[in-house]
N, C-alpha and C positions, 0 to 999 in steps of 0.2 A: 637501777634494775639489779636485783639479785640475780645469782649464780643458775640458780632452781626456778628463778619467773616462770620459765613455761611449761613445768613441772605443775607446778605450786596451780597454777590457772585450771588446769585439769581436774574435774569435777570429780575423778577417781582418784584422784591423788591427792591435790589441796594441802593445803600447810603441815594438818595432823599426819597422810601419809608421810612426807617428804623429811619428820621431824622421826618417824620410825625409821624411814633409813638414816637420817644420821647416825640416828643411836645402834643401828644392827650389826654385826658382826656376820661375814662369809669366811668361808672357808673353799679355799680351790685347791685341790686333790690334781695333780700332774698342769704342765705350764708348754703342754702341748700346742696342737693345732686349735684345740676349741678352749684350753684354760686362759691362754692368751688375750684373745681377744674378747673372752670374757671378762677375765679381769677389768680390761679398757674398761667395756659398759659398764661392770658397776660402779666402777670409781666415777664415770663422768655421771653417774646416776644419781650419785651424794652417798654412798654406800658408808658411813664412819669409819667400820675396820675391816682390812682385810687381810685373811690370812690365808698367804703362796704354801704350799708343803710338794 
Protein backbone atom coordinates (compact mmCIF):
# COMPACT_ATOMS: atom_id res chain seq x y z
CA UNK A 1 0.00 0.00 0.00
CA UNK A 2 1.50 3.26 -0.92
CA UNK A 3 1.63 6.48 1.19
CA UNK A 4 -1.29 8.36 -1.32
CA UNK A 5 -3.54 4.82 -1.72
CA UNK A 6 -6.44 6.56 -0.72
CA UNK A 7 -5.67 9.69 -2.50
CA UNK A 8 -4.79 8.04 -5.61
CA UNK A 9 -8.37 5.83 -5.52
CA UNK A 10 -10.17 9.09 -5.61
CA UNK A 11 -11.68 9.65 -9.09
CA UNK A 12 -10.71 13.47 -8.55
CA UNK A 13 -7.47 12.86 -7.76
CA UNK A 14 -6.13 9.57 -9.32
CA UNK A 15 -2.39 9.00 -9.91
CA UNK A 16 -1.99 12.04 -12.54
CA UNK A 17 -3.43 14.47 -9.64
CA UNK A 18 -1.45 13.03 -6.80
CA UNK A 19 1.89 13.11 -9.38
CA UNK A 20 1.03 17.15 -9.54
CA UNK A 21 1.31 17.57 -6.15
CA UNK A 22 4.40 15.94 -5.77
CA UNK A 23 5.88 18.06 -8.21
CA UNK A 24 4.10 21.47 -6.86
CA UNK A 25 5.68 24.00 -4.74
CA UNK A 26 3.50 26.14 -1.84
CA UNK A 27 4.39 28.86 -0.26
CA UNK A 28 3.04 29.82 3.43
CA UNK A 29 3.19 33.45 4.19
CA UNK A 30 3.21 33.69 8.55
CA UNK A 31 3.30 30.23 10.59
CA UNK A 32 0.50 31.46 12.63
CA UNK A 33 -2.80 29.91 13.80
CA UNK A 34 -3.91 28.95 10.19
CA UNK A 35 -0.12 28.63 8.60
CA UNK A 36 0.50 25.86 10.96
CA UNK A 37 -1.74 23.69 10.42
CA UNK A 38 -1.77 24.21 7.08
CA UNK A 39 1.37 23.42 6.46
CA UNK A 40 0.44 19.81 8.38
CA UNK A 41 -2.17 19.11 5.38
CA UNK A 42 -0.14 19.72 2.79
CA UNK A 43 2.73 17.82 3.59
CA UNK A 44 0.54 14.78 4.72
CA UNK A 45 -1.33 15.64 1.23
CA UNK A 46 2.07 14.73 -0.79
CA UNK A 47 2.67 18.44 -1.42
CA UNK A 48 6.81 18.15 -3.00
CA UNK A 49 7.85 21.52 -1.67
CA UNK A 50 7.34 23.62 0.75
CA UNK A 51 8.04 26.96 1.39
CA UNK A 52 7.64 28.55 5.43
CA UNK A 53 8.53 32.54 5.24
Amino acid sequence: MSRWSRQTILPEVGMDGQKKLLNATVAIVGMGGLGCPAAQSLITAGVGKLILI
